[in-house]
N, CA, C and O atoms as a GROMACS GRO file, in nm:
protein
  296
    1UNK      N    1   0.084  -0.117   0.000
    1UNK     CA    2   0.000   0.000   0.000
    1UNK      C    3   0.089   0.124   0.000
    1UNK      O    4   0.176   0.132   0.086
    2UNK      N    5   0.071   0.231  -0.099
    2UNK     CA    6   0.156   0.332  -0.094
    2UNK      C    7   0.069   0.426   0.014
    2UNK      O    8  -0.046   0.421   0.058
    3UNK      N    9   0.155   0.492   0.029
    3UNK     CA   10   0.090   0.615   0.129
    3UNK      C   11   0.079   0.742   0.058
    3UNK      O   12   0.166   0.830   0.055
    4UNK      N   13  -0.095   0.745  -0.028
    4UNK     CA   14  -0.117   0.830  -0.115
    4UNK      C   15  -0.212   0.833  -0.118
    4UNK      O   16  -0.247   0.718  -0.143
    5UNK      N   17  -0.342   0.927  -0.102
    5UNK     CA   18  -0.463   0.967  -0.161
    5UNK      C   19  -0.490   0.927  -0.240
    5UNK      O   20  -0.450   0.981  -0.343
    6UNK      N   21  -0.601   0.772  -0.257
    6UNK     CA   22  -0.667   0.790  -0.424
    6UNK      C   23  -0.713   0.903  -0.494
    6UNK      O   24  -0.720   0.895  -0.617
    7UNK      N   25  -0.749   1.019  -0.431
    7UNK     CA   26  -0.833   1.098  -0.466
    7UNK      C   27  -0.780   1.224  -0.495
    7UNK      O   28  -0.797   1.285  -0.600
    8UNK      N   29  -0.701   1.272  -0.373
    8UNK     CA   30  -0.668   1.390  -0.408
    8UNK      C   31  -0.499   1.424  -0.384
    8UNK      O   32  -0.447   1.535  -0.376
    9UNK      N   33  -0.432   1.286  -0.377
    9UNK     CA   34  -0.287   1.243  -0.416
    9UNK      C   35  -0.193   1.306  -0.322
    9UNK      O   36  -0.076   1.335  -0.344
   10UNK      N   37  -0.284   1.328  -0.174
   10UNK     CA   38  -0.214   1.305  -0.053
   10UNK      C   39  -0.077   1.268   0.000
   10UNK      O   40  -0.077   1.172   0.076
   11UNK      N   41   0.039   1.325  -0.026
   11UNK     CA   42   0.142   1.180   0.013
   11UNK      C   43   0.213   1.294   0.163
   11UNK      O   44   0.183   1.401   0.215
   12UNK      N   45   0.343   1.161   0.187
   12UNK     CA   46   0.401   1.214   0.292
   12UNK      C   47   0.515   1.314   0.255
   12UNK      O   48   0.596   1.310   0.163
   13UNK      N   49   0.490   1.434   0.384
   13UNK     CA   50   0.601   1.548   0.355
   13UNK      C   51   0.720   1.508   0.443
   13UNK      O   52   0.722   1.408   0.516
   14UNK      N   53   0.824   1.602   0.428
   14UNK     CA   54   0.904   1.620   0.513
   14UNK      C   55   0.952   1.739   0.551
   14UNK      O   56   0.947   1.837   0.478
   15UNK      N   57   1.007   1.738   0.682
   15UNK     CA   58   1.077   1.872   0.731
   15UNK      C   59   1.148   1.877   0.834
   15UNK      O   60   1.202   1.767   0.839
   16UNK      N   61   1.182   1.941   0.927
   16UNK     CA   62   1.251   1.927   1.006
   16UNK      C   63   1.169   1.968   1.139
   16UNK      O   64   1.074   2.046   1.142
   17UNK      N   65   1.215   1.911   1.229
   17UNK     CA   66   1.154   1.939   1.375
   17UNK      C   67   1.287   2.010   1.428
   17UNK      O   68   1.408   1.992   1.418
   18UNK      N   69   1.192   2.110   1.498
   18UNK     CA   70   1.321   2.191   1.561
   18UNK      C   71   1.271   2.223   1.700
   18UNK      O   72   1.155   2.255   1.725
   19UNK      N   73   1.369   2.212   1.790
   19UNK     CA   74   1.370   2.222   1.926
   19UNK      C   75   1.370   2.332   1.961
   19UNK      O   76   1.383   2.425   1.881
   20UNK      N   77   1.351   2.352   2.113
   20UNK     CA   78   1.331   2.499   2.196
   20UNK      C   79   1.492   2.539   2.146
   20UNK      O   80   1.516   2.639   2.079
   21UNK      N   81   1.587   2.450   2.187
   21UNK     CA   82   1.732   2.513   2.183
   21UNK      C   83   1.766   2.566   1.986
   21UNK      O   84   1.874   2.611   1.947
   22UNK      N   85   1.671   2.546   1.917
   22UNK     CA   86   1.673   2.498   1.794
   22UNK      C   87   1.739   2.385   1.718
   22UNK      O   88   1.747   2.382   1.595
   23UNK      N   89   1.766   2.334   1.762
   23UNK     CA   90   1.869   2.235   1.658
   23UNK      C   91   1.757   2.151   1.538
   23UNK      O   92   1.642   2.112   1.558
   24UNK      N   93   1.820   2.145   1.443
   24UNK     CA   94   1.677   2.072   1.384
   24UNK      C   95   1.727   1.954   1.299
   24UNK      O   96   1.817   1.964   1.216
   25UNK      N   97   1.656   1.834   1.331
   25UNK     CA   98   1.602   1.687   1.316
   25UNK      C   99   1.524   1.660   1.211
   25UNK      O  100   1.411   1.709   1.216
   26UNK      N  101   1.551   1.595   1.118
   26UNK     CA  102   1.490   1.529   1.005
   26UNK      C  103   1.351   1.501   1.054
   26UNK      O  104   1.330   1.456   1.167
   27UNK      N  105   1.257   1.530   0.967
   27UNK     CA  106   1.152   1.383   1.020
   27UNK      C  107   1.034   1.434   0.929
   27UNK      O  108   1.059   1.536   0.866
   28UNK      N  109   0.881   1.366   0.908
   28UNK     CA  110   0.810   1.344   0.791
   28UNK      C  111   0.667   1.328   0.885
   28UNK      O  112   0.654   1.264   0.989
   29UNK      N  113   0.565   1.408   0.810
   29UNK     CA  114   0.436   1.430   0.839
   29UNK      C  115   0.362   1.311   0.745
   29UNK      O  116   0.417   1.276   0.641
   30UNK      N  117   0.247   1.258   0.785
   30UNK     CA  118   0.207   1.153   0.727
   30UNK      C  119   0.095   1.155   0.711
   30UNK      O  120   0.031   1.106   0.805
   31UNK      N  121   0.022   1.202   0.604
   31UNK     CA  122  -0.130   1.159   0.597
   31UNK      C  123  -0.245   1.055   0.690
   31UNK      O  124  -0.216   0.940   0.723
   32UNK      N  125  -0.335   1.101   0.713
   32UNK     CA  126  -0.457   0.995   0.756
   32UNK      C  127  -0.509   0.938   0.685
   32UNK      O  128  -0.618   0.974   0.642
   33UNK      N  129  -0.423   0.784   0.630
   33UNK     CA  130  -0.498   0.742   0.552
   33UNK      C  131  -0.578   0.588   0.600
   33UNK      O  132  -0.528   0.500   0.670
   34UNK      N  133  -0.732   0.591   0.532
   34UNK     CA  134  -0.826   0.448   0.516
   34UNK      C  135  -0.838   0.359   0.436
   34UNK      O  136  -0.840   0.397   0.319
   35UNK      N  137  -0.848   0.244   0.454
   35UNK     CA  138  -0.892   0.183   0.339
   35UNK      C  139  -1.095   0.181   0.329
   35UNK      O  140  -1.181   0.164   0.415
   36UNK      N  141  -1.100   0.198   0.240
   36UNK     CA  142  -1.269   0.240   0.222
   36UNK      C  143  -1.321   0.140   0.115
   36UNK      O  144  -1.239   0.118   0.026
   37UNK      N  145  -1.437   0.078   0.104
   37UNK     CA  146  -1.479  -0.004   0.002
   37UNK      C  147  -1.563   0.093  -0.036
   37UNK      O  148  -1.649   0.129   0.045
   38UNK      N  149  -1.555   0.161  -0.181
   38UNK     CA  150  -1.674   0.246  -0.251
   38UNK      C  151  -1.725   0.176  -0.384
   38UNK      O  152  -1.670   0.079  -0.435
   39UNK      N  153  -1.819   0.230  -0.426
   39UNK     CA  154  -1.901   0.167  -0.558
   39UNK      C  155  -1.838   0.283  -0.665
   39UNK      O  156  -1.848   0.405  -0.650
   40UNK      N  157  -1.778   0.221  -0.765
   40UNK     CA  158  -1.734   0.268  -0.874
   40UNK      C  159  -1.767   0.209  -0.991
   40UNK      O  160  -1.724   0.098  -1.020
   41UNK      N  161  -1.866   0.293  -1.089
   41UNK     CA  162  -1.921   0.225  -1.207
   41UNK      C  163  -1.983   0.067  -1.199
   41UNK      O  164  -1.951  -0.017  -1.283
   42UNK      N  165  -2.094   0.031  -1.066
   42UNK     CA  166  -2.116  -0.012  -1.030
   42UNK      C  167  -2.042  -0.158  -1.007
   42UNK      O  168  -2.099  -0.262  -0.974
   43UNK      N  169  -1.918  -0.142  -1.028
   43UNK     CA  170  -1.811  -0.210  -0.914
   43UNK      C  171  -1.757  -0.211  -0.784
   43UNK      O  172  -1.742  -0.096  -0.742
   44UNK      N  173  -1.725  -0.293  -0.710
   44UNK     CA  174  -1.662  -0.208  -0.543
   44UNK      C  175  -1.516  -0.265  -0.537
   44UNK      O  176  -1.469  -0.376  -0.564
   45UNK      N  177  -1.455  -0.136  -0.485
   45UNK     CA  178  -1.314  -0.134  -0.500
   45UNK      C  179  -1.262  -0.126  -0.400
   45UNK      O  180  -1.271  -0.005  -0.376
   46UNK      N  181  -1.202  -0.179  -0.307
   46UNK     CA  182  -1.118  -0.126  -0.180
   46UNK      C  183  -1.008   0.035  -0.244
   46UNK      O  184  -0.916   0.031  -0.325
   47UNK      N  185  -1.038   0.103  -0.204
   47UNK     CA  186  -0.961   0.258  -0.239
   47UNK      C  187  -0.870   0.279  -0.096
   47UNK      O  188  -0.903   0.224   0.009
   48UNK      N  189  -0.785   0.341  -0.104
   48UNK     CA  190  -0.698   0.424   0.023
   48UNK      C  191  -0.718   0.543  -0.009
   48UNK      O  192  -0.676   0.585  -0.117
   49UNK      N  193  -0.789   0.623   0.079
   49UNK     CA  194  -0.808   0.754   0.067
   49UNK      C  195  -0.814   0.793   0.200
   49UNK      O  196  -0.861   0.715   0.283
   50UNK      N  197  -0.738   0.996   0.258
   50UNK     CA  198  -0.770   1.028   0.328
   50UNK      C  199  -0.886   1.100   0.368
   50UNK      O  200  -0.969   1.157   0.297
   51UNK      N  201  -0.881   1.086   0.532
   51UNK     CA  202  -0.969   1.108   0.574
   51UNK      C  203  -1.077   1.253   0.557
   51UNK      O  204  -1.195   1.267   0.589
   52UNK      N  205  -0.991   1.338   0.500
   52UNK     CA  206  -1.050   1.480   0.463
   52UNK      C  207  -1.145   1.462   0.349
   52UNK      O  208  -1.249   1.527   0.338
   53UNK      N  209  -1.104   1.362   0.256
   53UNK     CA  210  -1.206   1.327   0.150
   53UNK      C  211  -1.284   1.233   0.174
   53UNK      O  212  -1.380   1.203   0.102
   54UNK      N  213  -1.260   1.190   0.251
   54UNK     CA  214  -1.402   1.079   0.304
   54UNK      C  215  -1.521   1.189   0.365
   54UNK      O  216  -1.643   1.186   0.350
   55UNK      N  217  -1.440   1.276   0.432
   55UNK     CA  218  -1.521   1.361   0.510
   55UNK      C  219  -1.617   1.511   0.404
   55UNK      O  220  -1.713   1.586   0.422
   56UNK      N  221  -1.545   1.491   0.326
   56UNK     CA  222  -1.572   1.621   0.232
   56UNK      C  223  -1.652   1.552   0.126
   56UNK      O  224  -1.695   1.614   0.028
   57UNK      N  225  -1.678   1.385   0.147
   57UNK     CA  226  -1.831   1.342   0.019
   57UNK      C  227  -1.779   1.324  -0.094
   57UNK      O  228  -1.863   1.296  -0.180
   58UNK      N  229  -1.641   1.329  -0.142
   58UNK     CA  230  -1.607   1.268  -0.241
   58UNK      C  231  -1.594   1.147  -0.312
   58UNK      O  232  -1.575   1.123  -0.432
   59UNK      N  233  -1.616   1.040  -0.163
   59UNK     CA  234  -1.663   0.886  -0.209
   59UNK      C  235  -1.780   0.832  -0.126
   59UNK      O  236  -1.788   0.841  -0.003
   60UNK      N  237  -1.848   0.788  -0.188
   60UNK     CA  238  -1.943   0.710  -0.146
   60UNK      C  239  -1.919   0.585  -0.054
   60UNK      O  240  -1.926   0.484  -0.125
   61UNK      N  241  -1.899   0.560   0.053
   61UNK     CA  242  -1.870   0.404   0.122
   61UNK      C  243  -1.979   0.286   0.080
   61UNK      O  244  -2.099   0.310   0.070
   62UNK      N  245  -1.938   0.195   0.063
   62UNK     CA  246  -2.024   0.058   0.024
   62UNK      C  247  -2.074   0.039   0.177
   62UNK      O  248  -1.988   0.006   0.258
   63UNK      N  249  -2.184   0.055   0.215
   63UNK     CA  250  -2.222   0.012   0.353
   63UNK      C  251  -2.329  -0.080   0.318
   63UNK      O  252  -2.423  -0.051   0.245
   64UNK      N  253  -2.303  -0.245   0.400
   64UNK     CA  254  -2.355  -0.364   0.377
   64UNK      C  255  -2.544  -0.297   0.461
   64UNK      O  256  -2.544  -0.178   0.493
   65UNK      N  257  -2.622  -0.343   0.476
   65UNK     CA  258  -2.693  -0.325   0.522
   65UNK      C  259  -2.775  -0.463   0.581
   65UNK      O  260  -2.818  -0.548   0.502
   66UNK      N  261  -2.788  -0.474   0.701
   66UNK     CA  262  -2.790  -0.604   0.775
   66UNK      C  263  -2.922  -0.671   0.731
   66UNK      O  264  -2.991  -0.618   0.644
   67UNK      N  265  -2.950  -0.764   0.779
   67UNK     CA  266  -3.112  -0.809   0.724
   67UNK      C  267  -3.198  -0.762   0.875
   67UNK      O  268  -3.154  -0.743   0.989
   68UNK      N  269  -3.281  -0.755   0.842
   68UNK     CA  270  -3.402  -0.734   0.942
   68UNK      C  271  -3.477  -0.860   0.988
   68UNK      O  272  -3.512  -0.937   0.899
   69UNK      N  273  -3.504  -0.887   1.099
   69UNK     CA  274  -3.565  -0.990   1.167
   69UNK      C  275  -3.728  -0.944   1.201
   69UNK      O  276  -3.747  -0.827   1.234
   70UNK      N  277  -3.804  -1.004   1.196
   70UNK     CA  278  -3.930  -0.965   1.219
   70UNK      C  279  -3.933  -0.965   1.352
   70UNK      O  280  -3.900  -1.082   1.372
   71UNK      N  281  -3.955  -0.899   1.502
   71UNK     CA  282  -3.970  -0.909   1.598
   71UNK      C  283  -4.119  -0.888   1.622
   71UNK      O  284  -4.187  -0.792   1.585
   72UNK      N  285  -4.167  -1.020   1.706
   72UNK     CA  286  -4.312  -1.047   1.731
   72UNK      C  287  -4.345  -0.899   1.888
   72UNK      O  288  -4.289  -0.870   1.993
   73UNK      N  289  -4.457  -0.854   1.815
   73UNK     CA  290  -4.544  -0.755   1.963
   73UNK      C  291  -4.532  -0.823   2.029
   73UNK      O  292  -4.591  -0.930   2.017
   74UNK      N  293  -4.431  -0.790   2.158
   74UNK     CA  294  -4.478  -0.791   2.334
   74UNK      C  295  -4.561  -0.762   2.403
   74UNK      O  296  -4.551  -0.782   2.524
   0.00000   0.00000   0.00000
């Protein structure tokens, strides 16, 4: 799995962390990424996408929908 936005091509940065004394340290910010099952051209695809576009309605999630049981009046 790469660490990339299907959608809006998300990847990881880098920069440096720097201390109170300043000295500054390598190091890399990393996306929030999911794996999501969505319906695409009425196929379903496991996608990796972050969470900002899940949140912002750009994919649809495949959500199973359970069966219903008839429950008899008490």
């Amino acid at each position: 799995m790469s660490r990339m936005c299907s959608i809006c091509g998300k990847a990881p940065m880098s920069g440096n962390k720097v201390s109170k004394s300043y000295n500054h340290t390598r190091r890399s910010w990393r996306p929030n990424l999911i794996k999501v099952k969505a319906q695409f051209g009425g196929t379903s695809r496991t996608i990796t996408i972050c969470t900002r576009c899940l949140r912002s309605g750009f994919v649809d999630k495949k959500v199973s929908v359970p069966k219903t049981t008839e429950t008899s009046a008490q």
